[in-house]
BAFI-3210 file (N, C-alpha, C; in Angstrom, 3 decimals, decimal comma, padded with zeros to 6 digits):
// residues 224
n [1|2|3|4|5|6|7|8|9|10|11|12|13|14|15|16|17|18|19|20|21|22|23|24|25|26|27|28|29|30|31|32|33|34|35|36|37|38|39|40|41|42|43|44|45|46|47|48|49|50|51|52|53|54|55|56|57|58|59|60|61|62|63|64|65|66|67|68|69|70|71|72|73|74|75|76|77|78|79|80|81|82|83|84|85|86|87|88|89|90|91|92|93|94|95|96|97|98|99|100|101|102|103|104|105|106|107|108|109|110|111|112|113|114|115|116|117|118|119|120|121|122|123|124|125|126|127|128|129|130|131|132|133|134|135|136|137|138|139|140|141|142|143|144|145|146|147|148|149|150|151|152|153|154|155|156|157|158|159|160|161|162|163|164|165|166|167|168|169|170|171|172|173|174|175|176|177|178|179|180|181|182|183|184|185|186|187|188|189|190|191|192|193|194|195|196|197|198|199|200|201|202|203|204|205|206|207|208|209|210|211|212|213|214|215|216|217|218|219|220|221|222|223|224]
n.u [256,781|253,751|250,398|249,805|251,001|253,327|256,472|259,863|261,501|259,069|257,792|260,208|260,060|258,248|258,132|260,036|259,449|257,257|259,022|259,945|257,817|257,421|255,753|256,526|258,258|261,555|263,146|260,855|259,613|259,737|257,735|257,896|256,045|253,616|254,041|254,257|251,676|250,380|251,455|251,003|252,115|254,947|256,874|259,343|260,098|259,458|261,832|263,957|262,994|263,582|266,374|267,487|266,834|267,982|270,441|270,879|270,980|268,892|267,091|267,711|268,705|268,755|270,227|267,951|266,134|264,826|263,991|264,147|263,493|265,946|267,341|269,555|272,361|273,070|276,020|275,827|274,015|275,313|277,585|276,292|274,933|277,356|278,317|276,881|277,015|279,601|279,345|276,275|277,373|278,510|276,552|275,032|277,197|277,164|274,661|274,196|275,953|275,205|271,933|269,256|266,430|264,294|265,193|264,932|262,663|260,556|262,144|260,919|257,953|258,158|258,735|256,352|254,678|255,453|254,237|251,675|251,564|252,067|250,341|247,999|248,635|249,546|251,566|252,745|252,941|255,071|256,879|257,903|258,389|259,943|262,259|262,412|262,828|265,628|266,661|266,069|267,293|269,692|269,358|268,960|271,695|273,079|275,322|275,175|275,866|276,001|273,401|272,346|273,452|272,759|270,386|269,761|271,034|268,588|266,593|267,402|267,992|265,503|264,562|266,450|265,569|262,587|263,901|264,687|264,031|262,003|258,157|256,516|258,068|258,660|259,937|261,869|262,924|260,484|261,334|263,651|264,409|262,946|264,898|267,579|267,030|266,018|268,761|270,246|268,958|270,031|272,527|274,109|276,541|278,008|276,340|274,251|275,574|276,187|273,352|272,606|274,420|273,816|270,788|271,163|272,398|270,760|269,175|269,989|270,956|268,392|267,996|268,048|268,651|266,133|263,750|261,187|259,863|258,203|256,711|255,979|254,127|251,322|250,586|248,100|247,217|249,262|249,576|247,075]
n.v [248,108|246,020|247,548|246,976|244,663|242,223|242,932|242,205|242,481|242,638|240,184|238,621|239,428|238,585|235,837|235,617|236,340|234,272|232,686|233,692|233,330|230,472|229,655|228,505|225,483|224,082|222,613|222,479|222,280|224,607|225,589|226,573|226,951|227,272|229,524|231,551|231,747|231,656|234,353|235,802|236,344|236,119|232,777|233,960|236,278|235,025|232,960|235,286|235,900|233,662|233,959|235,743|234,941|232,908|233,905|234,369|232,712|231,448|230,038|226,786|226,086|223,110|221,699|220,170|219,920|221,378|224,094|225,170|225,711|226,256|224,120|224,034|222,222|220,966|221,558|224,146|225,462|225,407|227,311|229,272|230,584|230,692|232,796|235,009|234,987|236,345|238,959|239,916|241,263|243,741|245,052|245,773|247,464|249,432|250,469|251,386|253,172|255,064|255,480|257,255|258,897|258,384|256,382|254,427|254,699|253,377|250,477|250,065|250,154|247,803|245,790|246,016|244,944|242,538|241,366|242,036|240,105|237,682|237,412|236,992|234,886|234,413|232,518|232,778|235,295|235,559|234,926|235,954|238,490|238,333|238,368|240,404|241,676|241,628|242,430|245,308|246,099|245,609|247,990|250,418|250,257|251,413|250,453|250,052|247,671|245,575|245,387|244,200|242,218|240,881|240,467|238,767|236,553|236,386|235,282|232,635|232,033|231,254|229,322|227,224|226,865|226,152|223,465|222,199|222,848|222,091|221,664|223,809|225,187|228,438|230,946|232,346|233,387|234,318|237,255|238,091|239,550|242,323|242,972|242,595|245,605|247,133|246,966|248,300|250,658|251,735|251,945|250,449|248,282|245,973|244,286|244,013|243,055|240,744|239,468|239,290|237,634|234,869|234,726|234,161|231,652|230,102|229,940|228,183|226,281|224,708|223,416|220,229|217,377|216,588|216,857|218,312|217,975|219,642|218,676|220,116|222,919|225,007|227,088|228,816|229,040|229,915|232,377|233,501]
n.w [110,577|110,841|112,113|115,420|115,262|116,835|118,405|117,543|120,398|122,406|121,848|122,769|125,452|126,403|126,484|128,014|130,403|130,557|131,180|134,033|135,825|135,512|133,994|131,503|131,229|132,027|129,297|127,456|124,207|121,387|119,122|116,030|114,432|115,861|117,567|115,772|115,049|117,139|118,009|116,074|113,823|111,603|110,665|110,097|112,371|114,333|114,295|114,810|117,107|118,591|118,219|119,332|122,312|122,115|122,457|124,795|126,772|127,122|125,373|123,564|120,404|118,401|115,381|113,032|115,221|116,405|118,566|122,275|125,566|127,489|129,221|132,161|133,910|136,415|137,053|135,606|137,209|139,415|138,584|138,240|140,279|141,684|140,088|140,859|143,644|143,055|141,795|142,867|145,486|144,428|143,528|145,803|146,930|144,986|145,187|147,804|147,658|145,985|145,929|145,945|147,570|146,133|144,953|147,122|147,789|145,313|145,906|148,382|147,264|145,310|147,356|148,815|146,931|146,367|149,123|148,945|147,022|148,233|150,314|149,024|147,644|145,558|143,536|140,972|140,362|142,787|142,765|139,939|140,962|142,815|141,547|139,822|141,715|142,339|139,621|140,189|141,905|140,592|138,606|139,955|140,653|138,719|136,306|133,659|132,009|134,342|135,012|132,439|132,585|135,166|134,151|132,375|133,908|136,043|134,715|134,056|136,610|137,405|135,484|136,574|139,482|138,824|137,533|139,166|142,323|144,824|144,406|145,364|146,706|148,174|145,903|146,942|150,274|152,656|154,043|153,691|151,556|152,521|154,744|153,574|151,859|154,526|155,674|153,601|153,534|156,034|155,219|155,769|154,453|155,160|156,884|154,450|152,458|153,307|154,371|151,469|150,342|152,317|151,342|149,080|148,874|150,510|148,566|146,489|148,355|148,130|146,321|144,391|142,451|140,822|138,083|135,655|133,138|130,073|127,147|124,867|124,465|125,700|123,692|123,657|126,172|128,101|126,878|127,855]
ca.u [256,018|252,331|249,816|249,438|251,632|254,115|257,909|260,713|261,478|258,337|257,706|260,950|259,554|256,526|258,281|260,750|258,039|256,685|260,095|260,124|256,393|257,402|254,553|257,626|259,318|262,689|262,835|259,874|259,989|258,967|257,193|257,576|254,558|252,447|254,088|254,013|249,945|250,057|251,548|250,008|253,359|256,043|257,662|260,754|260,117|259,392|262,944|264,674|263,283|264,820|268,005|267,815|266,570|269,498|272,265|270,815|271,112|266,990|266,970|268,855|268,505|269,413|269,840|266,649|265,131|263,900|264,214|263,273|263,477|266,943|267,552|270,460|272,848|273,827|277,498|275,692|273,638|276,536|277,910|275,315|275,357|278,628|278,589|275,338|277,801|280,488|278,239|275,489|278,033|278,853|275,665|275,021|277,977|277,158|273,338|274,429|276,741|274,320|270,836|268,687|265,360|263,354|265,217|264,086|261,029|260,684|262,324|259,623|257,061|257,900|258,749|254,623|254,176|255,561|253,929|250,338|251,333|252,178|248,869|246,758|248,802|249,657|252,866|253,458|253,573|255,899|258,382|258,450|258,531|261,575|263,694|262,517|263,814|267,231|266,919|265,786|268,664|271,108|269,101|269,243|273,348|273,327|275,959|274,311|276,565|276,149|271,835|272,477|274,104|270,951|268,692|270,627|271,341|267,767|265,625|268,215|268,000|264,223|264,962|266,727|264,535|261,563|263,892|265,594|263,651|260,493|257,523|255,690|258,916|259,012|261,791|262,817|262,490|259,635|261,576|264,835|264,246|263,140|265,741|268,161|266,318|266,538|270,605|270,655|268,556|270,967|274,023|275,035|277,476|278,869|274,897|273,332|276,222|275,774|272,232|272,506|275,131|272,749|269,475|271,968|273,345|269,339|268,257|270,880|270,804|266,934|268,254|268,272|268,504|265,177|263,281|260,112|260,220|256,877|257,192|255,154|253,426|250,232|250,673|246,869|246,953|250,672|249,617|245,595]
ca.v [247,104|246,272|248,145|246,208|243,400|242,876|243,176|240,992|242,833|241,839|238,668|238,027|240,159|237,736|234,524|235,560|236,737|233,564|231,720|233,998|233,059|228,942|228,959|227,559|224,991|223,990|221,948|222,869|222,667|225,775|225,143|228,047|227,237|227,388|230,275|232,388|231,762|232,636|235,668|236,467|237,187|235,198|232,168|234,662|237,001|233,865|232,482|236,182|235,915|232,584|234,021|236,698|234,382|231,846|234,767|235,194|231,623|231,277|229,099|226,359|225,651|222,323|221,536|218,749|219,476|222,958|225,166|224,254|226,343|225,236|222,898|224,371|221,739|220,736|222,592|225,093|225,823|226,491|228,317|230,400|230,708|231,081|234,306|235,790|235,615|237,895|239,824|241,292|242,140|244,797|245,553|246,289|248,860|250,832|251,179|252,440|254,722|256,760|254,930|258,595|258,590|258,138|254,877|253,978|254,677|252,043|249,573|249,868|249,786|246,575|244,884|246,504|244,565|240,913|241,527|242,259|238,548|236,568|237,947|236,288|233,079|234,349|231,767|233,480|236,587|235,951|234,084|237,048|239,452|237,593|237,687|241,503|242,324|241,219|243,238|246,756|246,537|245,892|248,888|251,562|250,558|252,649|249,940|249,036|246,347|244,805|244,990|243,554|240,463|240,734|240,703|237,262|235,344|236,607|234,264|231,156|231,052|231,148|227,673|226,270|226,667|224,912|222,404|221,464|222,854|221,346|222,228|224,609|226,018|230,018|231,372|233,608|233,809|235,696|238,147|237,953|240,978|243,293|242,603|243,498|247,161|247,633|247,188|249,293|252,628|252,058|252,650|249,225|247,542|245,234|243,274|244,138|241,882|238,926|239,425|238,941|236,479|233,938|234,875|233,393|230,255|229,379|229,594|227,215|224,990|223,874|222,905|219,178|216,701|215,742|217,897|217,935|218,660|219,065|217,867|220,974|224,570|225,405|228,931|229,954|229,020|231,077|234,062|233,817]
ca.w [111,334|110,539|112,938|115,998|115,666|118,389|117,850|117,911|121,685|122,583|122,104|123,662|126,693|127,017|126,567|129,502|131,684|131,304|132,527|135,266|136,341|135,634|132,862|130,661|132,299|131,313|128,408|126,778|123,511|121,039|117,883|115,431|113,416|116,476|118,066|114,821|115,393|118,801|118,642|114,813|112,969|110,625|111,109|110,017|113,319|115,527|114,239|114,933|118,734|119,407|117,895|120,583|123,255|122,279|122,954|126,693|126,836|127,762|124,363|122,820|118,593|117,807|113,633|112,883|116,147|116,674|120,158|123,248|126,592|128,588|130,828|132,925|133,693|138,032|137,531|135,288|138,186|140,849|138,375|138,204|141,693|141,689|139,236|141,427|144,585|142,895|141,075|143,658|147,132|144,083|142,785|146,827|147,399|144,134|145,655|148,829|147,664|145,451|146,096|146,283|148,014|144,736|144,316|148,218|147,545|144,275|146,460|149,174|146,532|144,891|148,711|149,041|145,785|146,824|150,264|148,070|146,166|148,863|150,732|147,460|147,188|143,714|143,312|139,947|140,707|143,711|141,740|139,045|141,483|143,670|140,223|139,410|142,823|142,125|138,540|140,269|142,881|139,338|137,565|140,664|140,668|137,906|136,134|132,680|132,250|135,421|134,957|131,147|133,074|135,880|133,186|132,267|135,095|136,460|134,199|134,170|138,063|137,711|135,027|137,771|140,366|138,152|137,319|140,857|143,527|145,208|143,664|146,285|147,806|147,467|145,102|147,868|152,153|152,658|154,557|152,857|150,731|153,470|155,542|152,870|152,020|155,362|155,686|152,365|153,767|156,838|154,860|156,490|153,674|155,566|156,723|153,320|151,593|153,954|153,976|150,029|150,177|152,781|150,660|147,371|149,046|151,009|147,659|146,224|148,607|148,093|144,889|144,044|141,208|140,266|136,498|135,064|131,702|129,294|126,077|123,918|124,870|125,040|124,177|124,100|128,255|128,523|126,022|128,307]
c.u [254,526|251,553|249,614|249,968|252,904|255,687|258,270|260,856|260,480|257,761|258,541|260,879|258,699|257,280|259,491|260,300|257,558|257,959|260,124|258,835|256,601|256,120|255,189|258,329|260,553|262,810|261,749|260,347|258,990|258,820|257,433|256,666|253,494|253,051|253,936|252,545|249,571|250,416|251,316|251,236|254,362|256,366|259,284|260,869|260,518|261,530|263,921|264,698|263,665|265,906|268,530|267,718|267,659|270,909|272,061|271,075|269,423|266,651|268,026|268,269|269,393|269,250|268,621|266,159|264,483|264,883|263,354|263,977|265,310|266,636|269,204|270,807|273,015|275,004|277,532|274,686|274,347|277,293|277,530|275,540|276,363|279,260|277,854|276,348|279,007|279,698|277,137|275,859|278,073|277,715|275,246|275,685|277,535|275,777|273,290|274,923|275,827|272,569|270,331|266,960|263,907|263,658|264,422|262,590|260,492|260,768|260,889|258,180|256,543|257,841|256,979|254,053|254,101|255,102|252,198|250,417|251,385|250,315|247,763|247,136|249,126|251,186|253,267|253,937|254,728|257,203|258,984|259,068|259,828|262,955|263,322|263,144|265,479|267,883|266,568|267,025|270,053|270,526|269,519|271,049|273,868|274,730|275,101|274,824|276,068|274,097|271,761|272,448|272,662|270,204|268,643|270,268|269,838|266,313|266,067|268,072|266,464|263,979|265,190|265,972|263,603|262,255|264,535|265,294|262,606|259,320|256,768|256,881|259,034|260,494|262,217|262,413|261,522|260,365|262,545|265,119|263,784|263,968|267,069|268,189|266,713|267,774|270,867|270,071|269,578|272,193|275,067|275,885|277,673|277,541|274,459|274,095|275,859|274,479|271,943|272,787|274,309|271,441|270,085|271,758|271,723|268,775|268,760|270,823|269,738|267,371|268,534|267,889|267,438|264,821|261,858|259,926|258,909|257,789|256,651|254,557|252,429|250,514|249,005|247,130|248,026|250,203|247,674|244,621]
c.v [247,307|246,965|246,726|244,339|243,596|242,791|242,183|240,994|242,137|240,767|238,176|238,333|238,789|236,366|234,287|235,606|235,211|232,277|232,036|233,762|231,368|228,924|228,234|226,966|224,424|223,068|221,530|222,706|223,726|225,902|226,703|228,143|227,920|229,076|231,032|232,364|232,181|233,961|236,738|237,104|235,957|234,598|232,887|235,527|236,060|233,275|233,324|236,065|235,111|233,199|234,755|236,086|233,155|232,695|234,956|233,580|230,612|229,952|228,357|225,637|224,460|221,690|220,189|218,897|220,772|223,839|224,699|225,383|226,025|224,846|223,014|222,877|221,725|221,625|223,781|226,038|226,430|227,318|229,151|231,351|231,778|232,305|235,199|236,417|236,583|238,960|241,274|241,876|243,809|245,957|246,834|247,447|249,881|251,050|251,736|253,151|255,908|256,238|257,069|258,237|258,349|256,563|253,949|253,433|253,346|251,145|249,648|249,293|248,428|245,580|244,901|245,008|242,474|240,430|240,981|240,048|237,440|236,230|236,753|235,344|233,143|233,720|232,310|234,577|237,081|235,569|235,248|237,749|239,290|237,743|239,514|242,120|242,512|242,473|244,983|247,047|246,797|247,499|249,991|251,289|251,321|251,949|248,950|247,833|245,448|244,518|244,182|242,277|240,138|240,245|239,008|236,245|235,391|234,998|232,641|230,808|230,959|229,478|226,655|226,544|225,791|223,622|221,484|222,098|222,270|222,225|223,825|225,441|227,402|230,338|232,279|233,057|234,702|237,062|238,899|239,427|242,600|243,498|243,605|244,964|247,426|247,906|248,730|250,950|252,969|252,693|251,464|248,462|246,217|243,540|243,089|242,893|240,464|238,861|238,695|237,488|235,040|233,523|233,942|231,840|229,541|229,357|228,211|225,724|224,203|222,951|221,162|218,354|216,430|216,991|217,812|219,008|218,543|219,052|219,124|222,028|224,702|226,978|229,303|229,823|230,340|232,517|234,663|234,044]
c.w [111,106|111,896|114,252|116,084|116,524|117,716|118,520|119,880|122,505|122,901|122,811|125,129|127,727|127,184|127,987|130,276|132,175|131,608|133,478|135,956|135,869|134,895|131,726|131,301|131,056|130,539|127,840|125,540|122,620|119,685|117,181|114,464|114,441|117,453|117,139|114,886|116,329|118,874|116,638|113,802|112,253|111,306|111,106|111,392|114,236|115,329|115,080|116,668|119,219|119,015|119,321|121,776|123,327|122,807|123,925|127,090|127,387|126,705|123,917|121,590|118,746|115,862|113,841|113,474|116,231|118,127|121,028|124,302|127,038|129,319|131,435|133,775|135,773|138,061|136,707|135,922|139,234|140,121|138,097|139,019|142,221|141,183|140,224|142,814|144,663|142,739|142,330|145,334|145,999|143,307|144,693|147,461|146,449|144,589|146,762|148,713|146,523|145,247|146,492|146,901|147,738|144,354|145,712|148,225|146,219|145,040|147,582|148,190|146,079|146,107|148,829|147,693|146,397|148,411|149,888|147,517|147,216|149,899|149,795|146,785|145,898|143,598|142,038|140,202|141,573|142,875|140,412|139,433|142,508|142,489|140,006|140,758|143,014|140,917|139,336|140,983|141,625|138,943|138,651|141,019|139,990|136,976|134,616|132,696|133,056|135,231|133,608|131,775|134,133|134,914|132,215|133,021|136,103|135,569|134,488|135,824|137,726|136,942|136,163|139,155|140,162|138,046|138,862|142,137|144,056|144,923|144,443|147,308|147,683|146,575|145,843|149,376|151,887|153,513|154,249|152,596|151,680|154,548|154,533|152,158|153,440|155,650|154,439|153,443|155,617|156,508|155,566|155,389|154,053|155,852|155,717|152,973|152,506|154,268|152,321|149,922|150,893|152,131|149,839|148,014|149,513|149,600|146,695|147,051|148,757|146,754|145,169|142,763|140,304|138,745|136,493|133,878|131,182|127,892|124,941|125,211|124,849|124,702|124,372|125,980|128,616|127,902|126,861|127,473]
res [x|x|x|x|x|x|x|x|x|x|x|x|x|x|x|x|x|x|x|x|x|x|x|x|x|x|x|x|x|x|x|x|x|x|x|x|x|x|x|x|x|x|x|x|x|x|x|x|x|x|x|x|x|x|x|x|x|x|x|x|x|x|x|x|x|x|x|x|x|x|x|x|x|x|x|x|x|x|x|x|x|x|x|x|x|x|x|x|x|x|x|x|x|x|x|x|x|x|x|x|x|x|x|x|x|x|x|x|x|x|x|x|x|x|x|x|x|x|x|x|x|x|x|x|x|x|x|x|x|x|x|x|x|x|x|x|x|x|x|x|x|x|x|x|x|x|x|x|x|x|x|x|x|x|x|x|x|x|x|x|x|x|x|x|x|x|x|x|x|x|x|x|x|x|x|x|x|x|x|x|x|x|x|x|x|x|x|x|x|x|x|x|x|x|x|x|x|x|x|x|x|x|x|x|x|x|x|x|x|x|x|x|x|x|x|x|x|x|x|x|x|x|x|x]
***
């Protein structure tokens, strides 16, 4: 790799970041002349990170047309949903049963963190930080697997949110998340999960039909 240019990883880092901060909205589409300029490297690299960003499902390649962000689908939304509500009752038992007081501590931190964003009106930051909350609870389960799939279904709800919630609504309860920490350093199982499970479904049900799609990227604005 040349000195100082960024890697395939990378780039695919930044271009998720900015789904999870709604600086890409869903059906965007993603030029690979102009992103190979933006981020100073081959149209052959730029191709490799949609390949990777098409297997999480963040991208979809069509032949003649290029790549373009997704646009998650109404019954590919509840089944989102629908995976999120099996998925984190179990992410919840494996963090109470060996959560150690190093992982506590983290969790407090980042709650400190989306406490700090909401404080300063930073709507990006909360919206990142509402979707990395979901991913630290997968990572301290100690269940690669199960954070692989987080690390998944974490960006795609942040899609559907941009594309079917109201524009100014939080991607979380403000309280939501401390509420659930709290059940956890109880050792409560039984609140944490329906804590989770209510947080899932209030976030679901803001959801409605309407989109707003852009048509092109600026990347200098997204890359600052």
């Amino acid at each position: 790799m040349e000195a100082g240019k960024p890697t395939i990883e990378s780039i695919a880092e930044r271009i998720n970041n900015a789904v999870m901060e709604h600086r890409l909205a869903p059906g965007s589409k993603l030029s690979e002349t102009r992103m190979a300029a933006a981020f100073n490297v081959s149209r052959t690299k730029i191709r490799q990170v949609l390949a990777v960003l098409a297997k999480k499902g963040l991208v979809e390649v069509y032949p003649n047309r290029g790549a373009f962000i997704a646009s998650p689908t109404v019954q590919e939304a509840q089944e989102l949903f629908a995976t999120r509500r099996l998925l984190e009752p179990e992410i919840i038992r494996n963090v109470i049963a060996q959560a150690q007081k190093a992982d506590l501590k983290r969790l407090h931190e980042h709650l400190d963190k989306e406490k700090t964003a909401r404080q300063q009106k930073n709507r990006r930051a909360i919206i990142r930080l509402s979707g990395d909350f979901h991913l630290l609870l997968a990572r301290i389960s100690g269940n690669r697997y199960v954070e692989s799939m987080m690390g998944e279904l974490c960006p795609l709800t942040c899609l559907i949110i941009a594309m079917y919630d109201l524009p100014q609504t939080p991607a979380c309860p403000e309280d939501d998340h401390d509420r659930i920490v709290a059940a956890i350093e109880r050792r409560d199982e039984k609140a944490a999960i329906e804590l989770m499970l209510h947080h899932l479904e209030h976030i679901e049900s803001a959801l409605h039909l309407t989109s707003n799609h852009r048509d092109d990227v600026d990347w200098d604005q997204i890359l600052g």
